[in-house]
C-alpha positions as CSV (number, residue, x, y, z in Angstrom):
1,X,120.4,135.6,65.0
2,X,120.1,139.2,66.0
3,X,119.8,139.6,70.0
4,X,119.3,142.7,72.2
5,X,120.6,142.7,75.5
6,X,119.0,145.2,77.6
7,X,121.2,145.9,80.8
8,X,119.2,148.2,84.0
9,X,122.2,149.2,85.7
10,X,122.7,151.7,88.9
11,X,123.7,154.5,86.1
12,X,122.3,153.7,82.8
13,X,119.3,151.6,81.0
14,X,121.8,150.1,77.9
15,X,120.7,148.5,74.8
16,X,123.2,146.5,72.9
17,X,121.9,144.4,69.8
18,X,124.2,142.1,68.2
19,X,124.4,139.4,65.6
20,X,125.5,136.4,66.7
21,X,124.9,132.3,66.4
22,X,126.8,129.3,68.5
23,X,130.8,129.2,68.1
24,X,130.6,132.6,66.1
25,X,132.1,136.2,67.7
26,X,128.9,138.1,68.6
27,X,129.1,141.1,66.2
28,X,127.9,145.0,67.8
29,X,125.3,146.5,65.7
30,X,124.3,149.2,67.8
31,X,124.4,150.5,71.3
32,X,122.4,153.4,73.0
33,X,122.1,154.6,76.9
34,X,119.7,156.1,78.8
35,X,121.6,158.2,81.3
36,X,118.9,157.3,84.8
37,X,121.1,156.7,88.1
38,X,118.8,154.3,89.8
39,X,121.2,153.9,92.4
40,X,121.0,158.5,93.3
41,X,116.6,158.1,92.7
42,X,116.4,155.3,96.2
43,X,114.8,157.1,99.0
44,X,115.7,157.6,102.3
45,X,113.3,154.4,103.3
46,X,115.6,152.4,100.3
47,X,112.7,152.3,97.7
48,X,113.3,153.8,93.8
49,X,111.3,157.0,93.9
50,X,108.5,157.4,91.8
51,X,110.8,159.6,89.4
52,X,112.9,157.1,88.8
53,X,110.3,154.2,88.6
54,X,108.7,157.0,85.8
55,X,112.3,156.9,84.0
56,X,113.0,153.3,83.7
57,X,110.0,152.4,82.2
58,X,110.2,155.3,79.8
59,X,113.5,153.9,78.8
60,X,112.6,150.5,78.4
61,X,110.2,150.9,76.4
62,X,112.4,153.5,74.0
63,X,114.8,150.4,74.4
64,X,112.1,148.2,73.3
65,X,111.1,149.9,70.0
66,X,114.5,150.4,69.4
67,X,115.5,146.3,69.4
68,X,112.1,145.9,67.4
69,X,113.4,148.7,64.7
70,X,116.8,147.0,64.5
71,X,115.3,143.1,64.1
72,X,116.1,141.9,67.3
73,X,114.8,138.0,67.4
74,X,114.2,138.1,71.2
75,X,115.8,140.7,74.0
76,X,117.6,139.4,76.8
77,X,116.1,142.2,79.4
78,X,118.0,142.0,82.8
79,X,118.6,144.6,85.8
80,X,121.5,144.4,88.7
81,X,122.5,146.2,92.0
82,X,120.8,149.2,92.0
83,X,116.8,147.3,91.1
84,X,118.2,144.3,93.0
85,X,118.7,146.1,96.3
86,X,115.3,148.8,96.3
87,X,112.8,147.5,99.1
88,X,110.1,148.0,96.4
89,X,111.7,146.2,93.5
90,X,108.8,143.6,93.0
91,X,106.5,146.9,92.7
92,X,109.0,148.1,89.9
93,X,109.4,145.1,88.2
94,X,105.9,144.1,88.2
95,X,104.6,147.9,86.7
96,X,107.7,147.7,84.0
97,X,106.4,144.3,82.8
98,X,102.5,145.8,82.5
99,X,103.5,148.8,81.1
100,X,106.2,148.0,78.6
101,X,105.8,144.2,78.3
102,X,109.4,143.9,78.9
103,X,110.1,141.3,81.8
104,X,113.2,142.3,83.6
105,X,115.1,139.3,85.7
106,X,117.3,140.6,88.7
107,X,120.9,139.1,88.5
108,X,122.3,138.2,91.7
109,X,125.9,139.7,92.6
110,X,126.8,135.7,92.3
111,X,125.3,136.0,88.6
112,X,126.7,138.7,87.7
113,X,130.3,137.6,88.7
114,X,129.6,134.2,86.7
115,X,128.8,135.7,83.5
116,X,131.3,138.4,83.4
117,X,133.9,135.2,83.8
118,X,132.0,132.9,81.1
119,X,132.6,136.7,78.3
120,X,135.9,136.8,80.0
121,X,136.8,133.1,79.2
122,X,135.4,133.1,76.0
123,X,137.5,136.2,74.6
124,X,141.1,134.5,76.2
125,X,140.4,130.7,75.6
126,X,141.6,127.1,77.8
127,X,145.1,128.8,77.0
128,X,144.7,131.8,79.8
129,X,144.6,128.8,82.0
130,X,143.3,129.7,85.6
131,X,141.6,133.4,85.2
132,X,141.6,135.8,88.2
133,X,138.1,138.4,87.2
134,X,137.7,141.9,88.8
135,X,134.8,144.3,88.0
136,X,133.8,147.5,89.5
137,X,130.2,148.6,88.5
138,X,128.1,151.1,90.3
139,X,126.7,149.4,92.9
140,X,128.7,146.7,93.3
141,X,132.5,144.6,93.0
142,X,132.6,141.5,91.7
143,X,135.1,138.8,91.3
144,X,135.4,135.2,90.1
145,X,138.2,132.8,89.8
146,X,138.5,129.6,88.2
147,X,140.0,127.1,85.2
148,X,136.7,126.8,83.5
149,X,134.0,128.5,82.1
150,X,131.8,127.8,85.4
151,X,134.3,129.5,88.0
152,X,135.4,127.8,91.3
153,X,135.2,131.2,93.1
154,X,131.8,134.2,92.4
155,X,131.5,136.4,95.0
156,X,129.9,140.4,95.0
157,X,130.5,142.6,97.3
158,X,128.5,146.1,97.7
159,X,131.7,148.3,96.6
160,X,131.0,150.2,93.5
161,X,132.2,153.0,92.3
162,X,128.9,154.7,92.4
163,X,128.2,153.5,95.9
164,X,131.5,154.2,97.7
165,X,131.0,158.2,96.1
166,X,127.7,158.2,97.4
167,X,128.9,157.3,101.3
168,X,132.2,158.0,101.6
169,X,132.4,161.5,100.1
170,X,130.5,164.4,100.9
171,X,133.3,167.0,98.9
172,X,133.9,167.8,95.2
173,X,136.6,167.0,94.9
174,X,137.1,164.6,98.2
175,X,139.4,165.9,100.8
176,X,142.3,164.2,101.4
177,X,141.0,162.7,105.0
178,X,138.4,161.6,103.1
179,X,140.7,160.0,100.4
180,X,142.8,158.5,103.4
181,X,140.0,157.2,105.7
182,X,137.9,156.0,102.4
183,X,141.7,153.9,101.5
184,X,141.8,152.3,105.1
185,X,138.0,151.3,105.1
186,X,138.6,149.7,101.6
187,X,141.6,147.6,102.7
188,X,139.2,146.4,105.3
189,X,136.2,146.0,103.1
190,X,138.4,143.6,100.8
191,X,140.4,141.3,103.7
192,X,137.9,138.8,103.6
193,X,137.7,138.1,99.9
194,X,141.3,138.3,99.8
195,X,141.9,135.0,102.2
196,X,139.2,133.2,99.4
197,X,141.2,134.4,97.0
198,X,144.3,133.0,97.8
199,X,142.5,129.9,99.2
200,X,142.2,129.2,95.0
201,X,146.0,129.3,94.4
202,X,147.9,131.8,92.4
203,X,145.8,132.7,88.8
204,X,147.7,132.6,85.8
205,X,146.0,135.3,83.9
206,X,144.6,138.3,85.9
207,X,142.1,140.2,84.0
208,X,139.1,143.2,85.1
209,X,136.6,144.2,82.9
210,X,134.0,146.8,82.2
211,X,133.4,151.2,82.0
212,X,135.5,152.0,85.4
213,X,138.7,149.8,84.6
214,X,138.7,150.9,81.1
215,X,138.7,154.3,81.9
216,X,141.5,154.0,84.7
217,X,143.5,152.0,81.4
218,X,142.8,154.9,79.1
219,X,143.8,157.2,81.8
220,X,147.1,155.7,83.0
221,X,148.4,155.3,78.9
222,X,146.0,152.7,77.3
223,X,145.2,152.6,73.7
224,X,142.1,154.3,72.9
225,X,139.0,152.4,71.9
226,X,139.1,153.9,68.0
227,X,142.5,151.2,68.0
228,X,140.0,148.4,68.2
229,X,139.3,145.6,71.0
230,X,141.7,143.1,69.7
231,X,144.5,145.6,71.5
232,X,146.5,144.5,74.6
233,X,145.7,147.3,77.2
234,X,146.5,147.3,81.1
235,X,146.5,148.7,84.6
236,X,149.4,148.6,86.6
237,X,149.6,149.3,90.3
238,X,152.3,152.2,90.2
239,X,150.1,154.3,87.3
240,X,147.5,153.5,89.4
241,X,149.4,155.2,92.7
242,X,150.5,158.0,90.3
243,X,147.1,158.3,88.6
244,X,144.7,158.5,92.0
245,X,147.4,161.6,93.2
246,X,146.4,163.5,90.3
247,X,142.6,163.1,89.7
248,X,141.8,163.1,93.8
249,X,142.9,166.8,93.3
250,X,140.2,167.4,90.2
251,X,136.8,168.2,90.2
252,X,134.1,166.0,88.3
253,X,133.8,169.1,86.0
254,X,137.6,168.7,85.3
255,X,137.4,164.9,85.6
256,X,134.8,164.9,82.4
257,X,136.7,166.8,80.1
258,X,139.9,163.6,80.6
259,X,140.0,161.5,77.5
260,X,138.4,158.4,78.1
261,X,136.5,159.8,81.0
262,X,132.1,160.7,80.4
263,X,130.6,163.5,81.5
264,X,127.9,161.1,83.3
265,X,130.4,158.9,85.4
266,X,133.1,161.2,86.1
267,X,132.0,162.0,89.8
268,X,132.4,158.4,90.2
269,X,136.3,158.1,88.9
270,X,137.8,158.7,92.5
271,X,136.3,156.4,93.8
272,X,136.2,153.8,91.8
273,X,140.5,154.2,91.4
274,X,140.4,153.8,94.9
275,X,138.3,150.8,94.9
276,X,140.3,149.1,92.2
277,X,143.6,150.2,94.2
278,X,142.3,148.7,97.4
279,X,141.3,145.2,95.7
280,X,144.8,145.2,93.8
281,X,146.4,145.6,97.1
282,X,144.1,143.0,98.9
283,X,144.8,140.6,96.1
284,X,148.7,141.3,95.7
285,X,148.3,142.3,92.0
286,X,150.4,144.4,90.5
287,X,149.6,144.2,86.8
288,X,145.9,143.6,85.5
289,X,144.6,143.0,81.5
290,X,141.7,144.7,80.0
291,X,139.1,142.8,78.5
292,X,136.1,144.2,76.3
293,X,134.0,141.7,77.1
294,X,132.3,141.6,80.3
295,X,128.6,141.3,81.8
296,X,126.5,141.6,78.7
297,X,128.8,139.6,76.5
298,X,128.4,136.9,79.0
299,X,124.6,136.6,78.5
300,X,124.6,136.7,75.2
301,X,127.0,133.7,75.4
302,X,124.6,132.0,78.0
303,X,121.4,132.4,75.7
304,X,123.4,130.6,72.8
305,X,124.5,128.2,74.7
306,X,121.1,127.4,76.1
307,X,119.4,127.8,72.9
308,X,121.5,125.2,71.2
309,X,120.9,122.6,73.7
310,X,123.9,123.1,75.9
311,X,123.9,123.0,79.8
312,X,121.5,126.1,80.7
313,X,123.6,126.0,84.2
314,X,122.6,129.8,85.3
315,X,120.8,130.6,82.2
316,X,117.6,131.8,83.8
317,X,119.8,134.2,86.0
318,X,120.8,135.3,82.1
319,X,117.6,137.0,81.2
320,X,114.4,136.3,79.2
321,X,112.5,137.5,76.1
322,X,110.9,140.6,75.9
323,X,108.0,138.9,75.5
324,X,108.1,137.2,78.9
325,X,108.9,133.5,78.7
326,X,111.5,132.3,80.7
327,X,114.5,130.6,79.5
């Protein structure tokens, strides 16, 4: 079965199509972006600007065409923080549907965090035991802890990268009161999660996923992605440390031209370092694995799952057809 999975971000509109059936490794057969920033195009009253309204549908429907080209059986069509939290996102959605006959379903922070850990368990197996999950996006953090594939622990909370660059610096690059009191404001930001946290036990496989960690990986000494996903990578706390000392001092300019860093996220790095520092501190974690699976993977794995019969526990949350019909 061929599947697109079209993801509406707070940066990008992206189109992944695999090939992939029940108990089989989803197989990437193309990927392309459409570089939007929903989360920069909200206005002052919190609605998405005409502008941006006028973007997204022009990329979905590129993204559309582009899964019918390819041979896509169905397109799993979904957006997250940056549709989820406009005032007008029921305007939006409804005009994207009429115009581009794409039916987008909002993920909840909850949803997200749930799927990210079903991709995550799936790629390390029972063996990884109880699995610790972090994710930094652009509007939003997520977490979720737990022994099996539906985690004990899913909580979101409105810290991503994207976000914290947006209201905590005004400076390119950020001054270093404004690295300092962003640091402190963090550490408060995370105290609450932390006591749920450690209300779970100790985890015995910590893991974070997705564009932000990989590139704080790639930037502290991880393999490249040319060595393949199958390689161990991972984030320690001291490269970390060492690593925010160096970029807070860089421009996004300079930022974009780091291996392992794009053009379109780097004004985003600092921040997001800062927000993976803060949670590693809040969580007493000083060592964390890379996985290259993460929120897509995971509805993918929720749409075979529900389309061979198995529990469809959150599988509505996981998207629907291009066509419309809910799952």
């Amino acid at each position: 079965m061929r599947l697109g999975v079209l993801d509406v971000g707070s940066n990008t509109v992206h189109l992944l199509v695999v090939d992939a059936h029940r108990g089989a490794h989803p197989t990437p057969m193309h990927s392309e972006k459409t570089m939007l920033r929903l989360a920069e195009q909200l206005t002052g009253s919190g609605e998405l600007s005409r502008p941006g309204e006028d973007g997204l549908v022009r990329a979905v429907e590129s993204a559309k065409a582009a899964a019918a080209r390819l041979g896509c059986e169905d397109v799993l069509a979904f957006a997250t923080s940056a549709v989820r939290e406009a005032k007008n996102s029921a305007k939006v959605l409804a005009r994207v549907g009429a115009e581009t006959g794409v039916t987008l379903r909002v993920l909840s922070g909850e949803d997200e965090a749930r799927l990210t850990f079903l991709a995550v368990r799936r790629w390390y197996g029972w063996s990884a035991g109880k699995l610790l999950v972090l994710d930094i996006g652009g509007g939003s953090f997520e977490v979720a802890m737990g022994r099996d594939e539906e985690p004990e622990l899913a909580e979101s909370l409105p810290l991503g990268a994207g976000r914290t660059t947006r209201t905590r610096f005004r400076n390119d690059p950020p001054t270093r009161s404004e690295v300092v009191a962003t640091s402190a404001w963090l550490e408060d930001q995370f105290a609450g999660l932390a006591k749920k946290v450690a209300g779970q036990g100790l985890p015995d496989r910590v893991v974070a996923t997705s564009k932000t960690f990989r590139s704080l990986a790639r930037l502290t000494g991880a393999a490249p992605s040319a060595a393949g996903p199958r390689v161990r990578r991972t984030l320690t706390d001291t490269a970390l440390r060492q690593l925010i000392a160096f970029i807070s001092r860089m421009t996004a300019a300079d930022l974009a031209q780091l291996e392992g860093v794009s053009g379109s996220r780097s004004h985003q790095l600092v921040a997001g370092a800062l927000v993976a520092q803060a949670a590693m501190r809040a969580l007493s974690l000083t060592e964390l694995e890379i996985c290259p699976w993460a929120l897509r993977e995971g509805v993918i794995l929720r749409r075979l799952d529900h389309a061979n019969g198995a529990d469809d526990t959150g599988a509505a949350a996981a998207g629907v057809s291009a066509s419309g019909e809910d799952r």
